[in-house]
N, C-alpha and C positions, 0 to 999 in steps of 0.2 A: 120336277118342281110342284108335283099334283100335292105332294103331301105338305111341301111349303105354304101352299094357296091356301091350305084345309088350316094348318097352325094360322095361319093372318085372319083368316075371318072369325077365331076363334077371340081375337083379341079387336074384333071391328074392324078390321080392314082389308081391305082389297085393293090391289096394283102391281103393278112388273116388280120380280123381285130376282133380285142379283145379290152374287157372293163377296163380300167387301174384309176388309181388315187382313190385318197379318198376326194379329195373334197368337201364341203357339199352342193353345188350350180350346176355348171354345169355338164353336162353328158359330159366326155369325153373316146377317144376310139384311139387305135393304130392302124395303118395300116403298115405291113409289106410287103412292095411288094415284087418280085421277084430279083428284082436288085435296089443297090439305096438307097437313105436316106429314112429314117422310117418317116412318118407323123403321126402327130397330129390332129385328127381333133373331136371339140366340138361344141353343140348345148345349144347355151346361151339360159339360162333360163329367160326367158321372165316378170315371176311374179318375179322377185327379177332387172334386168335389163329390163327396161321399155324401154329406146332408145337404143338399141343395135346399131344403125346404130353412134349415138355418143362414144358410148363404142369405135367402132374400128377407130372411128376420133382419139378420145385421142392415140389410141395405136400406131398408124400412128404418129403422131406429138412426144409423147414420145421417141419411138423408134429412130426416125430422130433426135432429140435433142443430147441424148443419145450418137448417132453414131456419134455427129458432135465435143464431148466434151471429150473425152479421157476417156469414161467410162472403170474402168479396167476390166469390166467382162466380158463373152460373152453376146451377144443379144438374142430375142426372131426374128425367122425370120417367118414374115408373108406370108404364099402361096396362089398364087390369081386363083383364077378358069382358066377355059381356056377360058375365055371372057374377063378375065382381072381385074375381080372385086377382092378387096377381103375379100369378106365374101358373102356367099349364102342363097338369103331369100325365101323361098314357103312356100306351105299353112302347111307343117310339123315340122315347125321352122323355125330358124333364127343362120345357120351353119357358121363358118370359121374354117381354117386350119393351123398348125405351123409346121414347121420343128423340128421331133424330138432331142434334144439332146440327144445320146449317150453315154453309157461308163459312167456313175455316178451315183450316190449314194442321197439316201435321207432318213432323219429321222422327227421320230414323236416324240422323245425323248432323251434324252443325261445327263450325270453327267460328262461329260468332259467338262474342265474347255477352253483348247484349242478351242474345238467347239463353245462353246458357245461363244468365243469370236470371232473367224471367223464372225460368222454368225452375232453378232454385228458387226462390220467393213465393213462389206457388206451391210448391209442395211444402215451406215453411207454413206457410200460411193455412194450410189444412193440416197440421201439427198442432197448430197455433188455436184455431178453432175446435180444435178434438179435444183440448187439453182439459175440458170440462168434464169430458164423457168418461163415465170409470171402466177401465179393461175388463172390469167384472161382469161388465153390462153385453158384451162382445164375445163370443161364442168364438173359439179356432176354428176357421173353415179349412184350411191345411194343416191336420197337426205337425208338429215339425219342421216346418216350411223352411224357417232359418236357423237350424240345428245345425252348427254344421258337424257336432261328433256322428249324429244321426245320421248325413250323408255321406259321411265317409266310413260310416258303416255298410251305406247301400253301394258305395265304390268298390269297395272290399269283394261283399256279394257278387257286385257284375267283373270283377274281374274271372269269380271262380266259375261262372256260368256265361262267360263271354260266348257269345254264336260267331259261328263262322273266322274262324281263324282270328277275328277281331284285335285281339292282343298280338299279334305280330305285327300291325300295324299302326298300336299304340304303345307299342315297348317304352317308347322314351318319357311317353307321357305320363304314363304309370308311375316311371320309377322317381320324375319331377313330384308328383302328387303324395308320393311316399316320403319325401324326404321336406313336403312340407307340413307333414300331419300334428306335426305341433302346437301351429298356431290354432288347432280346435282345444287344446285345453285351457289355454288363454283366454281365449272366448269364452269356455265357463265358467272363468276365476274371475273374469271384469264385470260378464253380467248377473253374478251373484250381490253383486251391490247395484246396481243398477236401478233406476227408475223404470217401470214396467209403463207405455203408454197405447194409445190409441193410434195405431200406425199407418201408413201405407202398403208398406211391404213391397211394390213394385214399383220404382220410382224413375222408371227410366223413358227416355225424350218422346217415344212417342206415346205415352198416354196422358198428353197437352196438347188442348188443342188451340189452337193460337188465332186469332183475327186471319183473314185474308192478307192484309200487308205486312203479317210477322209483328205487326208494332204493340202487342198485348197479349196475356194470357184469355181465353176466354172460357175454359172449362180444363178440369180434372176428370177424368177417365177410365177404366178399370176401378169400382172398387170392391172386385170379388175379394181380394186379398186382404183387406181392412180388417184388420182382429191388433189383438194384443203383440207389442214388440219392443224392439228399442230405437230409439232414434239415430242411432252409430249405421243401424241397418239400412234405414231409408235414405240416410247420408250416403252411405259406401253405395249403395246401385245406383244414386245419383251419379255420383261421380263415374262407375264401372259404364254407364250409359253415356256418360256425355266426354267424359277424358279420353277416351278410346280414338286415335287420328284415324284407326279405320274402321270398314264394318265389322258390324257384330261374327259374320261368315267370310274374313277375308281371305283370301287363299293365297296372297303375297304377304308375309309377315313383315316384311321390311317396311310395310306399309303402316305399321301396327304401333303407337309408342303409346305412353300416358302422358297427356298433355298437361303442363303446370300451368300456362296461360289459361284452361279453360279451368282447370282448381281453385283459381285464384278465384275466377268469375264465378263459380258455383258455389264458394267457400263466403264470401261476400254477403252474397245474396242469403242465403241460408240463416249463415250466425247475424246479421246484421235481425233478422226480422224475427230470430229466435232468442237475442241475446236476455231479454227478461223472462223466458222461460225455461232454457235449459240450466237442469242443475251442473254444479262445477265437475262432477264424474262425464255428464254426457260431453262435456264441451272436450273433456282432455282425452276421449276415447274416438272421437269422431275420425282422423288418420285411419285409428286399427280396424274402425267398422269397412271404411273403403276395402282396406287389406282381407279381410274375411271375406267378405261380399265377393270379391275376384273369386278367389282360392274355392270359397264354396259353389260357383257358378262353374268354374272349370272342371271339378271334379263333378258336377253335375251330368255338362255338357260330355265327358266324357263317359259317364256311366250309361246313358243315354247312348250313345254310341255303340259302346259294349255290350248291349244287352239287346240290341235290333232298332234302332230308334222309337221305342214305345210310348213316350214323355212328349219330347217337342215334335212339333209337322215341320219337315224337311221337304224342301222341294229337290233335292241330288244329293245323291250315297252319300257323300263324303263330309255334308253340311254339319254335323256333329262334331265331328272330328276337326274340322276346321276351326269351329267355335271355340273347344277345348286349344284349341293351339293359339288362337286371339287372345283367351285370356289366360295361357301361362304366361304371353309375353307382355301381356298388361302385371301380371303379378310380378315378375322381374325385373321390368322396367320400373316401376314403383320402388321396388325395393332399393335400386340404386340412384332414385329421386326424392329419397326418404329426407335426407336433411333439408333441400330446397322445401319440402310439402312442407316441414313442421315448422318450417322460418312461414310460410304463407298463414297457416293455421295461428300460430302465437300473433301476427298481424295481426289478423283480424279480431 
């Protein structure tokens, strides 16, 4: 922790500092000092953000956007070293710090219907308040991020360079991924008309952080990912995070469905607080964004797999593998709750 201590006093602060979040990207860690707001401070992972010095351009213009438009939530507050900068670069990374939020509450999961619809209404609502900000103004901190012909060209890749016998043990899943490689041309025929906006990109349950008594949203979370996208996209991880009946890593599939109760509550909330901003393409595509959003997460989580777990932190061998098998059965379960989803969808 010697060199933790050295990054905190670099940004003014000193106290106990512990390792917090489940992120699968950054390393992040809390600093409690003696008197005083709790900091935040993380060490951007460099092989996934390649210009971190634009990462914290966007977050800056963001955040400024943000504060200047009646955003209803709290902010993220950026803390600048004591030279003024703010974000910290030497030869051991590439450091910035936030002000902790306080007093709330976070989930990796939910079968409340209330929640699930909060937490849609809030990421509406920073849609809603972006919708000012031109995508031009917003640099891609992940090229490619939601490509998904692009990842299923990196699928491809980890198949032909799987480690360790890998592919014996994803046989089935491979050839499930192969036989849905369709729906990636689709997705470049719907978002060639598409409205290009100011996105989330990672819209899933737990980067909200809710009051102490669950009864409100109280901040939005993650926004390294915030660049240019489509709205179908922040839809469908909505939904791939909160429809899901079990974990993200479960290792009983029968545990695993996509729930239309909580669709209905997510779909609700969403279109209800989007309906005077989305144009008529996003609203009729929002279904196929869920469906993408699966399919490219699963072959994700698979390639990842196959290739040594280098992408997401795993806490046991298998966690990869397991992921990829959550959301084939979230992709197939969907596909056979497809007419229920689009009677809920034409509802609202």
């Amino acid at each position: 922790m010697n060199k933790l201590a050295e990054i905190s006093k670099k940004f003014g602060y000193e106290g106990r500092i512990q390792i917090i979040g489940e992120g699968h990207i950054n390393n992040t860690y809390l600093v409690t000092p003696p008197e005083g707001h709790k900091l935040i401070i993380q060490k951007i992972n460099r092989q996934v953000f390649r210009k971190p010095e634009e990462l914290m351009a966007n977050l800056v213009k963001i955040l400024d956007h943000l504060a200047q438009n009646k955003y209803p939530y709290r902010l993220l507050r950026i803390i600048q070293t004591i030279s003024g900068e703010p974000y910290w670069s030497d030869r051991t990374g590439f450091w910035r710090a936030l002000e902790y939020i306080d007093n709330c509450s976070t989930l990796t999961h939910t079968n409340d219907m209330r929640i699930a619809r909060m937490t849609a209404e809030a990421y509406a609502d920073l849609i809603k308040t972006l919708a000012g900000l031109p995508p031009s103004a917003i640099r891609e901190t992940i090229p490619d991020f939601h490509n998904p012909q692009k990842r299923f060209e990196e699928f491809i890749d980890a198949v032909n360079e799987a480690v360790d016998n890998r592919t014996d043990h994803a046989g089935s899943l491979i050839e499930q991924a192969m036989a849905f490689r369709g729906i990636t041309h689709q997705y470049a025929e719907i978002v060639a008309n598409m409205p290009l906006r100011v996105t989330h990109n990672d819209t899933k349950l737990s980067n909200i952080l809710f009051g102490k008594s669950l009864d409100k949203v109280v901040a939005i979370v993650d926004f390294d990912t915030i660049m240019p996208g489509y709205v179908m996209n922040d839809f469908g991880d909505l939904a791939r995070s909160i429809c899901n009946t079990g974990r993200e890593d479960e290792a009983d599939i029968s545990k695993v469905s996509f729930s239309t109760t909580l669709f209905k509550a997510i779909s609700e909330g969403y279109v209800s607080t989007l309906k005077d901003t989305l144009a008529p393409k996003e609203k009729e595509n929002l279904l196929f964004g869920v469906r993408i959003i699966i399919y490219t997460q699963f072959i994700r989580f698979l390639c990842d797999y196959l290739i040594g777990d280098r992408y997401y932190r795993i806490t046991y061998p298998e966690q990869n593998l397991n992921r990829a098998n959550v959301h084939l059965k979230l992709l197939l379960d969907l596909q056979g709750k497809e007419d229920t989803l689009i009677e809920i969808i034409n509802e609202v």
